[in-house]
OpenMM code with the backbone's topology and positions (N, CA, C; nanometers):
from openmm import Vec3, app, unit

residues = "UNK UNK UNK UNK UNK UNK UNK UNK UNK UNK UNK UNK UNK UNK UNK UNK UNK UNK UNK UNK UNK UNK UNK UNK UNK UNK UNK UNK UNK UNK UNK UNK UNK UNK UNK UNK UNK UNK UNK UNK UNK UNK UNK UNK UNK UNK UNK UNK UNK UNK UNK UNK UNK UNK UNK UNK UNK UNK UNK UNK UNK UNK UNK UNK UNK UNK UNK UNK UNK UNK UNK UNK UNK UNK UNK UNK UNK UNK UNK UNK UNK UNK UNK UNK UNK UNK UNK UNK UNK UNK UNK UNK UNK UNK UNK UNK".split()
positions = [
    Vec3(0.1848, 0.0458, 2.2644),
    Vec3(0.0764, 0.1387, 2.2408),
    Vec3(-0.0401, 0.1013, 2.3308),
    Vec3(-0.0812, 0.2477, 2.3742),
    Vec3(-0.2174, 0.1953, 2.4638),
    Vec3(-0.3391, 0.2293, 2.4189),
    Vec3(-0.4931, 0.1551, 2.4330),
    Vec3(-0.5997, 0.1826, 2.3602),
    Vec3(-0.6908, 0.2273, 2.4355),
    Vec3(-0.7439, 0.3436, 2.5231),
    Vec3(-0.8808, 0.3116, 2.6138),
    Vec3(-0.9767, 0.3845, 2.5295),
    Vec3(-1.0122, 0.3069, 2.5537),
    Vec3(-1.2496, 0.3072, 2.5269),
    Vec3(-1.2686, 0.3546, 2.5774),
    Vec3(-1.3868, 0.4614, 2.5652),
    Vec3(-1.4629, 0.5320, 2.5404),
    Vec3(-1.5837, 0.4532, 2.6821),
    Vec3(-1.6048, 0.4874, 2.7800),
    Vec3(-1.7068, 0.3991, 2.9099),
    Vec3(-1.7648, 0.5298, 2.9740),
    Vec3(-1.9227, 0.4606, 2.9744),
    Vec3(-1.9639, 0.5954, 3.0772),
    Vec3(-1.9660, 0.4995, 3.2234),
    Vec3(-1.9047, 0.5886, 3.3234),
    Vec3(-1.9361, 0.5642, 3.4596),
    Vec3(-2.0854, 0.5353, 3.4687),
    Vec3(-2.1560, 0.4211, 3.5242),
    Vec3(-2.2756, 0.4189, 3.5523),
    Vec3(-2.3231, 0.4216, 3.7214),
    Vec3(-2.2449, 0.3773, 3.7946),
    Vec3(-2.2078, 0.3384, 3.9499),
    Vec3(-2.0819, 0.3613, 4.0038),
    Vec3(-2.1133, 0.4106, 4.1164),
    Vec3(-1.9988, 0.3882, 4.2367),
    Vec3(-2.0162, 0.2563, 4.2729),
    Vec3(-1.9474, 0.1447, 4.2767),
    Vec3(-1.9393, 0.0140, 4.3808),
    Vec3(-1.9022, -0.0187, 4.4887),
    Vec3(-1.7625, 0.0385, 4.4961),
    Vec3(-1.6441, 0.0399, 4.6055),
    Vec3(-1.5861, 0.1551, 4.6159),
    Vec3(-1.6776, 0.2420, 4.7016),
    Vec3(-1.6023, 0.3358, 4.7424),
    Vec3(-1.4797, 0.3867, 4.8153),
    Vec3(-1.4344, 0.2604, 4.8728),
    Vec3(-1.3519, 0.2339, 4.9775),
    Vec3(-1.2267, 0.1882, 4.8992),
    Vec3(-1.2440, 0.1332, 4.7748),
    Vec3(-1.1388, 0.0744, 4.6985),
    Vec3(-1.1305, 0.1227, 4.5445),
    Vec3(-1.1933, 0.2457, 4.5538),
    Vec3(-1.2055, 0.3263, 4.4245),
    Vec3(-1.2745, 0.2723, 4.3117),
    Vec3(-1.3453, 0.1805, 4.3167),
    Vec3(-1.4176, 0.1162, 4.2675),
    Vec3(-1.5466, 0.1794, 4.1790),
    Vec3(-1.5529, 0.1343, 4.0463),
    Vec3(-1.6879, 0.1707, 3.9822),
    Vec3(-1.7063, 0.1265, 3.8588),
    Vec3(-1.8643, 0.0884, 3.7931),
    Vec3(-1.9147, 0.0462, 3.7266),
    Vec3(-1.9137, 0.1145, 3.5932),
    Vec3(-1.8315, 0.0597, 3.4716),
    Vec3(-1.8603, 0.1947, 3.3847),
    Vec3(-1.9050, 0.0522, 3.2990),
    Vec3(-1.9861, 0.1164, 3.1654),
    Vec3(-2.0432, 0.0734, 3.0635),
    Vec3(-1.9871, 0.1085, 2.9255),
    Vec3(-1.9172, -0.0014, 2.8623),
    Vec3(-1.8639, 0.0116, 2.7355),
    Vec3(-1.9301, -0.0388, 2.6180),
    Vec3(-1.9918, 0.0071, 2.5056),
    Vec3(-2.0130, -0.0726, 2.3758),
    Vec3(-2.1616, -0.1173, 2.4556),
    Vec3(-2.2115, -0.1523, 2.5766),
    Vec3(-2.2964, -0.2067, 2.5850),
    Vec3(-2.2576, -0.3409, 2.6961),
    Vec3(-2.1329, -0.3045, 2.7608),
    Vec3(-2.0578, -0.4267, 2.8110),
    Vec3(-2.0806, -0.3232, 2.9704),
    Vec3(-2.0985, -0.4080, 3.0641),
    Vec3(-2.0839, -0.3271, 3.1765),
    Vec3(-1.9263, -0.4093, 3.2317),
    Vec3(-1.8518, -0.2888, 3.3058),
    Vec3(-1.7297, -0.3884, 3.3634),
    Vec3(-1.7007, -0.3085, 3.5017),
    Vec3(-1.6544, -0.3377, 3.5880),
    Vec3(-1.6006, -0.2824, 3.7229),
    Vec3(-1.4902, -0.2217, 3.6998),
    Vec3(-1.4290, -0.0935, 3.6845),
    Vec3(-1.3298, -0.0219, 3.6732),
    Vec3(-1.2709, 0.0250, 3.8355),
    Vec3(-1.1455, 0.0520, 3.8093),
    Vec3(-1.0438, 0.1675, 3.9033),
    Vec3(-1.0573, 0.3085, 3.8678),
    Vec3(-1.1537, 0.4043, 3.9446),
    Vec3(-1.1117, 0.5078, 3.9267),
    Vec3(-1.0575, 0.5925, 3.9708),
    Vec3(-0.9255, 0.5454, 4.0304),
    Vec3(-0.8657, 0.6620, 4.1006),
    Vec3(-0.7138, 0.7523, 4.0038),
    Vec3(-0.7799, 0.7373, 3.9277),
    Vec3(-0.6859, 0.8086, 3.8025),
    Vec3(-0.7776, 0.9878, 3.7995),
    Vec3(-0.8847, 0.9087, 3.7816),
    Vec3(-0.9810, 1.0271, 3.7896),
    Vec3(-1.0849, 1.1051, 3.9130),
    Vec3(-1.0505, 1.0490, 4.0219),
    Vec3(-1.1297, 1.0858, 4.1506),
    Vec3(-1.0404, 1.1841, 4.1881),
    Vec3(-1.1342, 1.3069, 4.1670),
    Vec3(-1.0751, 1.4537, 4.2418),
    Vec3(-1.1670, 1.5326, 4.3655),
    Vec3(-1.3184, 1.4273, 4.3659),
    Vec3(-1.3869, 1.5049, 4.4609),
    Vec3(-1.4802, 1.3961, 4.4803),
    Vec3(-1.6331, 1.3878, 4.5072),
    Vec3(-1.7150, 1.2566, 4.5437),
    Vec3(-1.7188, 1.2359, 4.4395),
    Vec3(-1.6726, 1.0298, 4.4594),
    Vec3(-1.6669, 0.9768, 4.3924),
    Vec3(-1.8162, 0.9772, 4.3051),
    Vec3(-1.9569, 1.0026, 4.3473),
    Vec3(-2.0670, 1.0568, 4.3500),
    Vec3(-2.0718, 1.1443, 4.1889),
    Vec3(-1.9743, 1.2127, 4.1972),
    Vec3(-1.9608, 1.3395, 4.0281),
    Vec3(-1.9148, 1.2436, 3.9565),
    Vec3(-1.8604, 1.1571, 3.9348),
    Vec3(-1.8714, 1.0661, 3.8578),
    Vec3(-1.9758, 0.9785, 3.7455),
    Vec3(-2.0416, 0.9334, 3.8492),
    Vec3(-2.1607, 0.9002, 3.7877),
    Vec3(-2.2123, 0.9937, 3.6697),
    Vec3(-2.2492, 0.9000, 3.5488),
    Vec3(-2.2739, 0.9735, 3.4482),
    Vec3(-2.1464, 0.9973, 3.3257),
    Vec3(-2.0601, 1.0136, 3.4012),
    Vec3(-1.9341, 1.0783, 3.3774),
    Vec3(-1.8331, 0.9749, 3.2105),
    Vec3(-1.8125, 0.9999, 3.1277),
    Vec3(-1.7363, 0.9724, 3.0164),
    Vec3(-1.5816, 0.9563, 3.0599),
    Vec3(-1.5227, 0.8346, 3.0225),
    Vec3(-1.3606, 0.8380, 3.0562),
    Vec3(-1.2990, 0.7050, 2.9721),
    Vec3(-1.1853, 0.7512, 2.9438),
    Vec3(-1.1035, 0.6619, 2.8601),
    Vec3(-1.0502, 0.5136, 2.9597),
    Vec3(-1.1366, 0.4050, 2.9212),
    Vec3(-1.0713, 0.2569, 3.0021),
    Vec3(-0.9933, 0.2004, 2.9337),
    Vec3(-0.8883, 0.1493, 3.0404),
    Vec3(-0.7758, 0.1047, 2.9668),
    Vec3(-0.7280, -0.0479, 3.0784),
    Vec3(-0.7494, -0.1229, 3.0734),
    Vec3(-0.6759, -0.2567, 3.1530),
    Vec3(-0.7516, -0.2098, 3.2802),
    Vec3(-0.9008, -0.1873, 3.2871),
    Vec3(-0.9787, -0.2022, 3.4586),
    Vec3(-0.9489, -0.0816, 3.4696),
    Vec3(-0.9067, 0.0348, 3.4224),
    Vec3(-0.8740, 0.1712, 3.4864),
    Vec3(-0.9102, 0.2837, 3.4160),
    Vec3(-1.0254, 0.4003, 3.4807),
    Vec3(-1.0639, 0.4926, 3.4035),
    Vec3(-0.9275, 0.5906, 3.3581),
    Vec3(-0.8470, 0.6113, 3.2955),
    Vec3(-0.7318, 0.6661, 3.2620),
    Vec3(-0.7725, 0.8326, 3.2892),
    Vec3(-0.8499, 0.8611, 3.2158),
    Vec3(-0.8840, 1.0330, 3.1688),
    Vec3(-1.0197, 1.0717, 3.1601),
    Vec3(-1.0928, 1.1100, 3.1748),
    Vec3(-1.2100, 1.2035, 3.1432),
    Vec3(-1.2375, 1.2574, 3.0441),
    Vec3(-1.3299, 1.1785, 2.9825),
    Vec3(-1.3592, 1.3027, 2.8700),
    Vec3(-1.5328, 1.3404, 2.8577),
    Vec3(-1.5321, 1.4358, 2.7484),
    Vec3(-1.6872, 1.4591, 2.7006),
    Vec3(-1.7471, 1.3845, 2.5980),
    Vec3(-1.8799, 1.3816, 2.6108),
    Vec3(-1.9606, 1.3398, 2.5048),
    Vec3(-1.9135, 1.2857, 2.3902),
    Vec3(-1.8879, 1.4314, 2.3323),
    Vec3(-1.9171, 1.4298, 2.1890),
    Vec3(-1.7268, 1.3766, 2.1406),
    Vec3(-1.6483, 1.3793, 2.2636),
    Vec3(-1.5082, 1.3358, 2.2256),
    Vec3(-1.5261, 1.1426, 2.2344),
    Vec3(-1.6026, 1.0903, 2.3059),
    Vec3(-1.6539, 0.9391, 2.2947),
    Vec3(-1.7602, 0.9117, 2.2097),
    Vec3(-1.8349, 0.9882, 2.1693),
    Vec3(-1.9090, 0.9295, 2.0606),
    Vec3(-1.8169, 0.9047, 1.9128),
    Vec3(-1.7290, 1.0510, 1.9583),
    Vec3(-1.6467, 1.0106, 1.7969),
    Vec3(-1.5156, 0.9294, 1.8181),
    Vec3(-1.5005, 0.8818, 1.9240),
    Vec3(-1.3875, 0.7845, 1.9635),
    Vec3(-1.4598, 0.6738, 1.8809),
    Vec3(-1.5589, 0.6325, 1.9658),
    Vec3(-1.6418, 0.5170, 1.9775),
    Vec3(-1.6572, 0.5127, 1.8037),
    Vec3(-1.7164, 0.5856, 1.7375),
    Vec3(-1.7293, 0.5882, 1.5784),
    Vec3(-1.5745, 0.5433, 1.5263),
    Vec3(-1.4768, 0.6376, 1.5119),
    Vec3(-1.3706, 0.5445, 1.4782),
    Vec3(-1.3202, 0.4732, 1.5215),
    Vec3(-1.3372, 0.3908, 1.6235),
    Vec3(-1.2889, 0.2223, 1.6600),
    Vec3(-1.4034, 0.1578, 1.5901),
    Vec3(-1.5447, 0.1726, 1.5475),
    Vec3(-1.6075, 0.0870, 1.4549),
    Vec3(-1.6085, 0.0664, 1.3324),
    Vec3(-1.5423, 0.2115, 1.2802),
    Vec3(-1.4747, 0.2140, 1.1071),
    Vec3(-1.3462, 0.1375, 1.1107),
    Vec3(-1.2853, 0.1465, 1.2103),
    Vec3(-1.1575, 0.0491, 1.2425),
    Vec3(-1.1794, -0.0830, 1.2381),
    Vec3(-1.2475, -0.1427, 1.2643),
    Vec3(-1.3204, -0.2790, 1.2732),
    Vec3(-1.3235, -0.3323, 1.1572),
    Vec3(-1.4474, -0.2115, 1.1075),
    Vec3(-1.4988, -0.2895, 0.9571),
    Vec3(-1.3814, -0.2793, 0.8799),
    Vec3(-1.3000, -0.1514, 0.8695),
    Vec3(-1.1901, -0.1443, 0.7809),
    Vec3(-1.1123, -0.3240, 0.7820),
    Vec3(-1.0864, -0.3224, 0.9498),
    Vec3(-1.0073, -0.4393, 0.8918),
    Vec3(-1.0624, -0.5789, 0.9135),
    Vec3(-1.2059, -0.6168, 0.8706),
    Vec3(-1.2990, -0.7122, 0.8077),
    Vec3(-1.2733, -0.7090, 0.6721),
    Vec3(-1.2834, -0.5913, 0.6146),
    Vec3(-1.2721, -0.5873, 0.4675),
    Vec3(-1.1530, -0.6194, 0.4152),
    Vec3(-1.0377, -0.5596, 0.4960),
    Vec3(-0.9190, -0.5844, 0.4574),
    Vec3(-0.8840, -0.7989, 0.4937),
    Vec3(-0.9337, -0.8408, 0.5750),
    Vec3(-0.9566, -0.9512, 0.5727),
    Vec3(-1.0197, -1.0460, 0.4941),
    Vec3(-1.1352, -0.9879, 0.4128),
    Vec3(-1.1737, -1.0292, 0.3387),
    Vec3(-1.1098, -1.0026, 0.2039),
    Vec3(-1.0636, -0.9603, 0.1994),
    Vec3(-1.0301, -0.9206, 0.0355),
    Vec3(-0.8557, -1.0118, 0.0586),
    Vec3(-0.7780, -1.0250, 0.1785),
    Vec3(-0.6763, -1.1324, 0.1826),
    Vec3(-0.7254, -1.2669, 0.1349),
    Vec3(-0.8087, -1.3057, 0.1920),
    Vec3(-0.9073, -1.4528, 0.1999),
    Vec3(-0.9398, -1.4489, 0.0333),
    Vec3(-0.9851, -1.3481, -0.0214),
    Vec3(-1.0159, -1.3228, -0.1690),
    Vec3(-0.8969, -1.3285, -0.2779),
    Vec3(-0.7680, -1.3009, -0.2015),
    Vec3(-0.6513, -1.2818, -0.2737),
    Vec3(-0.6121, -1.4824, -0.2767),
    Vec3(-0.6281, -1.5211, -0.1566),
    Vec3(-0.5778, -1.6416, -0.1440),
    Vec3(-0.6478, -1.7289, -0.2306),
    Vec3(-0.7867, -1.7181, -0.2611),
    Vec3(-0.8716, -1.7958, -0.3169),
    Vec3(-0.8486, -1.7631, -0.4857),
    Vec3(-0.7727, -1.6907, -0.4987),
    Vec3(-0.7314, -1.6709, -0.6638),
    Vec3(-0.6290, -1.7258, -0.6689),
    Vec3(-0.5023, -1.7705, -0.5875),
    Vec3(-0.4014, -1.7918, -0.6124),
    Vec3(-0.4101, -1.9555, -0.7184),
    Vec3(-0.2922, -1.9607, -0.7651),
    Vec3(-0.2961, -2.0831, -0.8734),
    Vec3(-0.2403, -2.1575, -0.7720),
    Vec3(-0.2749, -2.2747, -0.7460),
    Vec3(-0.1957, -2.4095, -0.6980),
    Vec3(-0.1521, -2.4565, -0.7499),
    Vec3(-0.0607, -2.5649, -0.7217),
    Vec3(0.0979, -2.6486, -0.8110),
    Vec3(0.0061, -2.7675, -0.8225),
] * unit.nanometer
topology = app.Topology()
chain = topology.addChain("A")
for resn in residues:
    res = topology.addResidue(resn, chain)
    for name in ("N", "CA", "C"):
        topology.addAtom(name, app.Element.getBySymbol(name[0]), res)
């Protein structure tokens, strides 16, 4: 199974090597975008796309990464809680 995040393109870097700066969660990382380069690399910028292993995979809009981005953080907490309540199960158990 594959997971990409939700990154806005912030920079072109390497134009020469398809190269560009997208911003995830607050993480900046150097991506591949030649999954998604159909014209200057330039329209990019700004631009929303699914990262997956250094590579912008797909393009998307706004409001389809804000609600990505929302359920990978209910995903999270879900399984904190579910972690916690194991840790809670273990701490009841009877010992020999």
């Amino acid at each position: 199974m594959c997971l990409g995040i939700p990154g806005r393109i912030t920079a072109i870097t390497d134009e020469a090597r398809l190269m560009a700066m997208a911003e995830v969660s607050g993480v900046r990382r150097e991506v591949n975008v030649a999954c998604v380069a159909e014209g200057p690399l330039s329209d990019l910028v700004g631009r929303w796309a699914l990262i997956h292993v250094g590579f912008a995979m797909s393009l998307i809009d706004e409001d389809e990464a804000q609600k990505t981005l929302e359920a990978l953080r209910d995903l999270g907490e879900a399984q904190e809680t579910l972690a916690a309540m194991a840790e809670g199960a273990k701490a009841l158990e009877v010992q020999p």
